[in-house]
C-alpha positions as CSV (number, residue, x, y, z in Angstrom):
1,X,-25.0,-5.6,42.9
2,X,-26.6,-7.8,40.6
3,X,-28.9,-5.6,39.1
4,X,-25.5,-3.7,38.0
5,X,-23.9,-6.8,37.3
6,X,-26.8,-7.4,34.5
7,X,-27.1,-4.0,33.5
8,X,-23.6,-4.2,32.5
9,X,-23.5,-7.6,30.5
10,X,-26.8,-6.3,29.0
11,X,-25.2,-3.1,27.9
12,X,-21.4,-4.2,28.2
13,X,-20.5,-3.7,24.2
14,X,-21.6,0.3,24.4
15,X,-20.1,0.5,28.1
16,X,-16.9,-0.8,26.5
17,X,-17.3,1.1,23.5
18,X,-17.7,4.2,25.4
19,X,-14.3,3.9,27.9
20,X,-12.5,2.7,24.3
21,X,-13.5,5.7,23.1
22,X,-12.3,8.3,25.9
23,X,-8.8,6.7,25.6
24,X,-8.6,7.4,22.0
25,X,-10.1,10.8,22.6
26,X,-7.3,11.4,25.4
27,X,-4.8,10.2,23.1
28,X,-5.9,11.8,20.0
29,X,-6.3,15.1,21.4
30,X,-3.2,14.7,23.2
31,X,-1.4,14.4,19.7
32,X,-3.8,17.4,18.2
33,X,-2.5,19.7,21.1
34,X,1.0,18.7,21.0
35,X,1.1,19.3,17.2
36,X,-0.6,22.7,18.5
37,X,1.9,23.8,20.4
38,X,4.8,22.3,18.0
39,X,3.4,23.6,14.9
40,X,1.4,26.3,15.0
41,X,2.4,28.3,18.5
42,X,-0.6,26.5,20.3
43,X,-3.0,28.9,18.8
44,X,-6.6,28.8,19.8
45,X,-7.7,30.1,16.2
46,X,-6.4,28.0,13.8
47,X,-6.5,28.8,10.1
48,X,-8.5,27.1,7.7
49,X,-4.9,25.3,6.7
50,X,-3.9,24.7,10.3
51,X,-7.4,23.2,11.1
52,X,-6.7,20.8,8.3
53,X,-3.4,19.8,9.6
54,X,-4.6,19.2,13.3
55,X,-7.8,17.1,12.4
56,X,-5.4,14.9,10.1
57,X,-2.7,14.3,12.8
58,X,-6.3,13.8,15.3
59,X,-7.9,11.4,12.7
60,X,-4.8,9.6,12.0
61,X,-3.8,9.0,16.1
62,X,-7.3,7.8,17.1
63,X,-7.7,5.6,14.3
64,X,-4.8,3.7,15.1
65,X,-5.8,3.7,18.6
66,X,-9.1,3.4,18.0
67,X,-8.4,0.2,15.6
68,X,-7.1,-2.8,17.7
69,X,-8.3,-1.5,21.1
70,X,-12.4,-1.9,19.5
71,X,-11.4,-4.7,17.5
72,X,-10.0,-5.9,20.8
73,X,-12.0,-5.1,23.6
74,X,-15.4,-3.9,22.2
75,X,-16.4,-6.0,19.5
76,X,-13.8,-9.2,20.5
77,X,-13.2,-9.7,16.4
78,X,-11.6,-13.2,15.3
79,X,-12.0,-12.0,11.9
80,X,-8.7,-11.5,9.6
81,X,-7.4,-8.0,10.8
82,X,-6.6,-6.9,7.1
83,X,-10.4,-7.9,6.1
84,X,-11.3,-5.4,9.0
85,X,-8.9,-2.9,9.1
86,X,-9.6,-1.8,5.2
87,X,-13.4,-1.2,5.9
88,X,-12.1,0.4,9.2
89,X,-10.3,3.0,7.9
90,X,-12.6,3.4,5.0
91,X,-15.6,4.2,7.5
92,X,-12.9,6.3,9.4
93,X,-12.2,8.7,6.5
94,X,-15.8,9.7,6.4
95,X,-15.9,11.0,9.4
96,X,-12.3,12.1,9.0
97,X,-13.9,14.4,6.5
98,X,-17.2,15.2,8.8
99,X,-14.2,16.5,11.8
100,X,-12.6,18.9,8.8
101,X,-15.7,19.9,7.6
102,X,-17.1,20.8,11.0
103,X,-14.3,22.1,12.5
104,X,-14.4,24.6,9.5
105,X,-17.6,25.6,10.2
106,X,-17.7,26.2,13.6
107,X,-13.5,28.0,13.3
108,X,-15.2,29.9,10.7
109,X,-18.1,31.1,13.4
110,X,-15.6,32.2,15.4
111,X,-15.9,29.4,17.8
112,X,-13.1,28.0,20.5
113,X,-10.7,25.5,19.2
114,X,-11.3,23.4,22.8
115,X,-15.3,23.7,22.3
116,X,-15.4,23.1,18.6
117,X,-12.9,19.9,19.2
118,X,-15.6,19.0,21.8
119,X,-18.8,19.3,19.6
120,X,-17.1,17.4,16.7
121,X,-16.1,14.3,19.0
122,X,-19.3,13.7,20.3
123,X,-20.1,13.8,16.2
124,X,-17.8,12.1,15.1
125,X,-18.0,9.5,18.1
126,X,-21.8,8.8,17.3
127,X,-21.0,7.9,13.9
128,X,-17.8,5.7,14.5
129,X,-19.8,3.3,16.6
130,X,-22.7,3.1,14.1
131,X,-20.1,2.0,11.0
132,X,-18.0,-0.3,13.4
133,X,-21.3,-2.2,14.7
134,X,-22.7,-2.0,11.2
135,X,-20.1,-2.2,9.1
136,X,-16.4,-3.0,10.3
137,X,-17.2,-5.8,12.8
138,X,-20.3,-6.9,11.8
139,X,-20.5,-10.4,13.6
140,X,-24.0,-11.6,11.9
141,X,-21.7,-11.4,8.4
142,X,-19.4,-14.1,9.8
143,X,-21.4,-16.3,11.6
């Protein structure tokens, strides 16, 4: 037990990270499916236009989520929220545009919606966590 105890504290920041970032993939998919169904008769091939839509209403849920729950419970920021939530969203819309882009792609390969939103999170996921640790709450720029 407390072996798993210091493997935790040792690695508590990615654990964290990583359980933050299932809920906001649960709820941003949730509101990607849902828009599915609402907008677009829950199709499974999405047009280039449609594809657009559903990774904007994706990007926009999970960075909201995404926001105060790492600010919160991952990186345990003091720092002024607007400060953080400008370069937040900033670093956000780069991989807003790397979900659209590869999404594209892999629609355009004739892939599955359900497998292509699955490659593109772990993608996308990857590269969130390197701009938050880097650049959004970078702790060694406040101390």
């Amino acid at each position: 037990m407390e072996k798993i105890k210091e493997l935790y504290k040792k690695y508590e920041e990615i654990i964290v990270y990583l359980i933050v970032g299932v809920m906001t993939t649960i709820v941003s998919w949730a509101a990607k499916f849902i828009a599915n169904a609402l907008l677009f008769d829950n199709t499974m091939y999405p047009t280039p236009v449609e594809n657009a839509v559903l990774s904007t209403i994706n990007w926009t849920t999970g960075v909201i989520f995404a926001f105060f729950t790492n600010r919160r419970f991952v990186f345990k920021s003091k720092e002024p929220m607007g400060k953080e939530a400008s370069k937040f969203v900033l670093s956000r819309v780069s991989t807003w545009v790397l979900d659209i882009v590869a999404m594209q792609v892999f629609t355009a390969l004739n892939i599955n919606l359900v497998v292509a939103t699955v490659i593109v999170a772990v993608l996308v996921t990857i590269a969130n966590y390197v701009f938050s640790k880097l650049f959004v709450f970078n702790k060694k720029e406040t101390e």
